[in-house]
C-alpha positions in Angstrom: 82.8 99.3 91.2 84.5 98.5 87.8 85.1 101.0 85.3 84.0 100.9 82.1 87.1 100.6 80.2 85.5 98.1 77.5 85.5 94.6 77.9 88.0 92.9 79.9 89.8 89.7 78.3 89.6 86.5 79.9 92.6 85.4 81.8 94.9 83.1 79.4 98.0 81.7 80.7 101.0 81.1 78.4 103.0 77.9 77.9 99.5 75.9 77.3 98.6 75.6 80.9 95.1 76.4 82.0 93.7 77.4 85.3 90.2 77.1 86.2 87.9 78.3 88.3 86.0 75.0 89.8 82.1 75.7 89.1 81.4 75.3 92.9 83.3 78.6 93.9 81.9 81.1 90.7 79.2 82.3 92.3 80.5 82.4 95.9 83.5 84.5 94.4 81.2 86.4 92.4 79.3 87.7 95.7 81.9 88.1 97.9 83.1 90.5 95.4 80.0 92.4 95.3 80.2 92.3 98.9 83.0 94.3 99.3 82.1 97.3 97.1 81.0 99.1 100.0 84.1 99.0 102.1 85.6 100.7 98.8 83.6 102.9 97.8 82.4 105.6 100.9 82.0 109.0 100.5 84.2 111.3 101.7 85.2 111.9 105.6 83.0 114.6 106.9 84.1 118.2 107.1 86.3 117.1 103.9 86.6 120.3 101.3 87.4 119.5 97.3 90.4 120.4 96.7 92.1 122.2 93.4 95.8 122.6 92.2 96.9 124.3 89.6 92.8 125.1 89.2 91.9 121.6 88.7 89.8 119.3 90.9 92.6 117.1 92.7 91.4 115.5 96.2 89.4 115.7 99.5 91.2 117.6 102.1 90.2 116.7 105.4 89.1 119.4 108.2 91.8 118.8 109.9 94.2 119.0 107.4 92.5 122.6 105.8 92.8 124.3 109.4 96.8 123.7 109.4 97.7 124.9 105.9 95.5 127.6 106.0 97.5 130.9 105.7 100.3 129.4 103.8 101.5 131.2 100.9 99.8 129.5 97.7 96.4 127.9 100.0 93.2 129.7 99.6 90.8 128.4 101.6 87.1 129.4 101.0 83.6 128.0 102.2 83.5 125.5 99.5 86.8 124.3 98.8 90.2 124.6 99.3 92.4 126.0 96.4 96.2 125.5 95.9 98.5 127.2 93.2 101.8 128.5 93.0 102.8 132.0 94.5 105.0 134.1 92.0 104.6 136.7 94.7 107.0 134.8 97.0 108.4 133.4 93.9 107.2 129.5 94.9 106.8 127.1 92.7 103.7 124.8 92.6 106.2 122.1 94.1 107.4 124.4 96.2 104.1 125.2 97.9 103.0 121.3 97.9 106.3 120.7 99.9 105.3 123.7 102.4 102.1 121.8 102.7 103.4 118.3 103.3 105.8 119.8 105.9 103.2 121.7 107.5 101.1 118.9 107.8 103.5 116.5 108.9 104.5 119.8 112.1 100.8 119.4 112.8 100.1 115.8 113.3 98.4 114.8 110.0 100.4 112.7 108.8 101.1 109.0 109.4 104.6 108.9 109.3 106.9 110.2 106.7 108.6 108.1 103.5 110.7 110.6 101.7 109.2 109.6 98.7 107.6 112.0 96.0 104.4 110.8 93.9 102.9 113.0 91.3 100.0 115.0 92.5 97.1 114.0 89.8 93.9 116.6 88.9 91.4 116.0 85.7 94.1 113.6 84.8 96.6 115.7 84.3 100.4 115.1 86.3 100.3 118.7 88.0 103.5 118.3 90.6 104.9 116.2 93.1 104.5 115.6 96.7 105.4 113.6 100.1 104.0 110.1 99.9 102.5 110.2 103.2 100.5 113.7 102.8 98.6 112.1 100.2 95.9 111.0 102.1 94.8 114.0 104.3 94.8 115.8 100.9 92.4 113.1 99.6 94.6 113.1 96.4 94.7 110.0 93.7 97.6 107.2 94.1 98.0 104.2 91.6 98.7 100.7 93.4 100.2 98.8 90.9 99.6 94.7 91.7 101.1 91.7 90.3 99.4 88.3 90.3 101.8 85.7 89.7 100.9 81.8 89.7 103.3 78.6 89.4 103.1 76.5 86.3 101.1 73.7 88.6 98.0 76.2 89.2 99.2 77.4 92.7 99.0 81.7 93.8 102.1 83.3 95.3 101.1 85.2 97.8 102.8 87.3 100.0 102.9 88.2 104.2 103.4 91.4 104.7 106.2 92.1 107.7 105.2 92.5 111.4 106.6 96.1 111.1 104.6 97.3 108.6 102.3 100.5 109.8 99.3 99.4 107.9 97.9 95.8 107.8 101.1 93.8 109.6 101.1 89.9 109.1 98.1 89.8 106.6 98.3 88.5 103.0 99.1 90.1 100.2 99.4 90.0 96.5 102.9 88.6 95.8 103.8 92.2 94.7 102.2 95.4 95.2 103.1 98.9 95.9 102.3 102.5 94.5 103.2 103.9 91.3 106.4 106.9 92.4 106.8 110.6 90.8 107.2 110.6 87.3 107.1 106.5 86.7 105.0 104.9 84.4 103.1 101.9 85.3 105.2 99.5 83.7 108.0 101.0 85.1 106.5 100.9 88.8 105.2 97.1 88.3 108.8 96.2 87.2 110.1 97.8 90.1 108.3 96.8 92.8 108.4 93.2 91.1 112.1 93.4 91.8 112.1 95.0 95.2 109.4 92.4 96.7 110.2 89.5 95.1 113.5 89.7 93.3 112.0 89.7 89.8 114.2 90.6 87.1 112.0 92.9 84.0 113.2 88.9 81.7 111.0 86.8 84.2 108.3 88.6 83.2 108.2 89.2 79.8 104.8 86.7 79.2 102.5 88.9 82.2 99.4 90.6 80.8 99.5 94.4 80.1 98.6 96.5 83.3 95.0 97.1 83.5 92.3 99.3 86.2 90.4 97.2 88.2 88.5 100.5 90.0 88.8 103.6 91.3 89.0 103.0 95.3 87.4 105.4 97.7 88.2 104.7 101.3 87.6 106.9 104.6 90.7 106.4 106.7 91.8 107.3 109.9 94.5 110.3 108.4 91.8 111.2 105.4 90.9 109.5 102.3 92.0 107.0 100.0 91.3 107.6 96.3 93.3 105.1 94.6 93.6 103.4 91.1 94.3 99.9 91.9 96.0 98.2 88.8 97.6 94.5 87.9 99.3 92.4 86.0 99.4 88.6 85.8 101.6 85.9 84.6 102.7 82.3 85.3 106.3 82.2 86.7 108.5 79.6 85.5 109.5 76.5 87.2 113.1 77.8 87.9 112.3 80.9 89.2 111.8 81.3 92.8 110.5 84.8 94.3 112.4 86.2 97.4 111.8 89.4 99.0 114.4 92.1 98.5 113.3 95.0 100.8 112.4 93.5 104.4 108.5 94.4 103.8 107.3 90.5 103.4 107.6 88.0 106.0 107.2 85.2 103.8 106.5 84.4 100.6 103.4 81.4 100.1 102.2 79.2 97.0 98.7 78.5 97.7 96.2 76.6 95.8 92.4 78.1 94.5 90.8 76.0 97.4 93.7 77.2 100.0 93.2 80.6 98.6 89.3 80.9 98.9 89.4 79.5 102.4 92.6 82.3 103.0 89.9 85.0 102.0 86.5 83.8 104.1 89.1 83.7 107.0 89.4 87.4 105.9 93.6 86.7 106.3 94.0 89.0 102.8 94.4 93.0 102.9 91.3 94.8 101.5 93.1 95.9 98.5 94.5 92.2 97.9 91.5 90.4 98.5 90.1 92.9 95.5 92.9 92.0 93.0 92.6 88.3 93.9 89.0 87.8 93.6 89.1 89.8 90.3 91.5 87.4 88.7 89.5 84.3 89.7 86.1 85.8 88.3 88.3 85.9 85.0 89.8 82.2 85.4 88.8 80.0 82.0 
């Protein structure tokens, strides 16, 4: 569902150009929107405990995941919720029992694979540490997917295919650059980078894109726990003279597609979940 940040600006395009929405697709866009709000938005897996750090609501930790940390130095595990907190006992740090955890999990199983790669662990909105990309999940804790829509000055979307190797949705579509937002990054800072890492953007070829914006809070049961995720975008038209090429071997190929060749592209269900969200929610807001 959207938030209720205030009201959203229309979409308007620098250097005079104007894409529309053609009248005949509004209303179909408009429902298949609405038709995906309950593939992302589910309640959490079942057995899944709240969990706290630092004493603050943070996640959704799956059974599965509660019964392998459970004894560890800085986990308290109770009837209603798990709680997680640094041990000056044992003289750990917060980070220092989040790591324990994400190793842990990863000995037991939980995980789905591992990206040596630390994002901030979020509670109450407050930054409270960092941990392994890939525990997120079984912990149920919040991640920021930062998107960019990019369109060519002739009114055509780059999209992008995501590589056959990819663990989670291999081949499909996807926004011409998305990716989640690292430790200690802000979300311009994430957007610029992933910009340049799947699409060999440079920070001066987008200097006209919209500020980064919510489109909703995501809540999605998944097969190693649950996804809570802020998914966030950008959008701009990219010059003439610039031509996007993948720079880290995640993207197959790299597609310009038209609003017709992109509408057909999503009844053919071809787009990831979280793209097909981000791209509908930029046409609803074509003038």
């Amino acid at each position: 569902m959207r938030t209720s940040w205030g009201k959203w600006p229309s979409f308007h395009y620098n250097r005079g150009m104007n894409i529309t929405l053609p009248s005949s697709l509004s209303a179909a866009v408009s429902t298949r929107y609405r038709e995906l709000l309950p593939r992302i938005q589910q309640l959490p897996p079942v057995g899944a405990r709240p969990l706290t750090v630092a004493g603050r609501v943070s996640g959704w930790i799956t059974a599965r995941a509660t019964q392998a940390v459970a004894g560890l130095p800085g986990v308290q595990v109770t009837p209603e919720a798990v709680h997680v907190q640094s041990h000056h006992g044992r003289g750990l740090t917060l980070d220092a029992v989040l790591q324990t955890m994400a190793e842990t999990l990863k000995a037991a199983g939980c995980l789905r694979g591992w990206r040596d790669e630390l994002l901030d662990v979020v509670g109450e909105g407050q930054v409270l540490g960092v941990i392994e990309r890939a525990a997120l999940r079984p912990l149920g804790l919040l991640t920021r997917a930062v998107h960019l829509n990019a369109w060519t000055p002739d009114g055509r979307l780059y999209v992008a295919r995501r590589a056959a190797t990819k663990t989670t949705d291999p081949d499909r579509l996807d926004t011409l650059v998305g990716g989640l937002s690292a430790a200690g990054e802000t979300l311009d800072t994430s957007l610029l980078r992933e910009s340049q890492e799947e699409a060999g953007l440079l920070p001066e070829m987008l200097v006209t894109r919209t500020p980064v914006r919510v489109i909703t809070r995501m809540h999605r049961r998944l097969p190693e726990g649950y996804q809570v995720e802020d998914a966030l975008v950008s959008e701009c038209v990219l010059d003439a003279s610039v031509c996007p090429v993948n720079q880290d071997g995640e993207v197959s190929e790299i597609l310009t597609l038209d609003i017709d060749e992109v509408w057909d592209r999503v009844l053919a269900d071809d787009f990831t979940l979280e793209a097909e969200l981000v791209v509908l929610d930029c046409l609803m807001r074509l003038k």
